[in-house]
C-alpha positions, 0 to 999 in steps of 0.5 A: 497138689503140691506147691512148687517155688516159683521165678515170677508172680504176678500182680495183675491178671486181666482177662479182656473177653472183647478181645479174647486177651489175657493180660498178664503183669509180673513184679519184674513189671513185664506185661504180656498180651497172651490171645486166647487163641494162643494159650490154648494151642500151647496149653500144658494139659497133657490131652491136648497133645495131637500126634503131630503137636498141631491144635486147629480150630481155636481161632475164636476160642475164648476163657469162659473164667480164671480158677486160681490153683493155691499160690502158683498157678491158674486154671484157664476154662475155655468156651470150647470145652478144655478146661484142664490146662492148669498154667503155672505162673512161670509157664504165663511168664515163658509164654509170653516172653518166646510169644514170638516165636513160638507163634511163628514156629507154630505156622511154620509147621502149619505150613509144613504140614499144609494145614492153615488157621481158619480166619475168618473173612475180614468185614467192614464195619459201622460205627458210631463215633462220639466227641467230648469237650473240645472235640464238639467244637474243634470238629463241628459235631458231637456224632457221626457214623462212619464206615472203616475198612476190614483192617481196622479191627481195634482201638489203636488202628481206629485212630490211626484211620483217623489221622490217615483220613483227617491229616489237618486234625490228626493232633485230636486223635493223638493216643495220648490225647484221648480215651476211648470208650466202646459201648460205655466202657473204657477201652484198651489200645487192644480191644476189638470193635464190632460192627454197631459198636458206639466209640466215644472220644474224651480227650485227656486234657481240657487244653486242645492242640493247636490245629488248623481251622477244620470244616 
């Protein structure tokens, strides 16, 4: 297969399974978020072409693994079977960069076609919380579990529950202020939480902000 010259290389490829992203980071220093969900609706293979351009079902579609073609382009093998979509480096960068609106063009025409995306129904979810150095002590605890509503569904809007529920201690859980873990693994902004799930808290300074007295 012959090489093509191309416009943007990256220097990072990350594929986060937890949360069925593909992270992409270029040597411009653009860095896209790509759902798995989303790269193969627009995959570039040619039989994933529908007579009416409309992929469905992939909601839950993962990337079983990465396979790089030469210098210029990636394989993206999916758990569902299509494994031909080979994504040039240019074709990641122009994905990400219109995401947006190619995403937003794809539900119109959804809509148009009265056709919908499979969601599935959002859940509560339990978890067990635990806290690190001065989190122990500014909390009154180490552990709990708790319970946060079907919107909260990754690591960033857990702790913004956590400021919305515990408006006196919303400083601890600043996002600069902490890194997550989920189930002993750190954790992204991004990264989706399961139901069971252990998150730990470990503040990124050994200096607490000022708080009031919590009980």
């Amino acid at each position: 297969m012959n090489e093509t010259p191309t416009r943007h290389l990256p220097t990072a490829i990350e594929l986060h399974r937890k949360s069925r992203l593909l992270r992409v980071t270029f040597d411009d220093g653009r860095r896209f978020e790509l759902p798995c969900e989303y790269l193969r609706v627009f995959s570039p293979a040619a039989e994933n072409k529908e007579a009416d351009g409309l992929i469905l079902g992939k909601e839950g579609v993962n990337i079983e693994r990465l396979e790089p073609q030469g210098q210029y382009a990636v394989r993206l093998v999916f758990d569902d079977g299509h494994d031909t979509g080979i994504y040039t480096w240019d074709t990641l960068y122009t994905l990400g960069e219109e995401r947006e609106a190619r995403w937003a063009g794809y539900l119109r025409r959804l809509e148009e076609a009265g056709r919908r995306r499979d969601r599935p129904r959002p859940v509560r979810r339990r978890l067990r919380i635990l806290y690190f150095a001065y989190l122990v002590k500014k909390l009154h605890r180490d552990h709990q579990e708790i319970e946060v509503p079907a919107t909260v569904e990754t690591v960033a809007e857990l702790l913004a529950f956590l400021r919305r529920r515990r408006p006196e201690a919303a400083p601890l859980f600043a996002d600069e202020r902490v890194r997550v873990t989920v189930n002993r693994q750190f954790a992204e902004p991004f990264t989706r939480l399961e139901d069971g799930d252990e998150v730990g808290l470990v503040p990124t300074s050994p200096v607490p902000p000022a708080t009031p007295d919590l009980v």
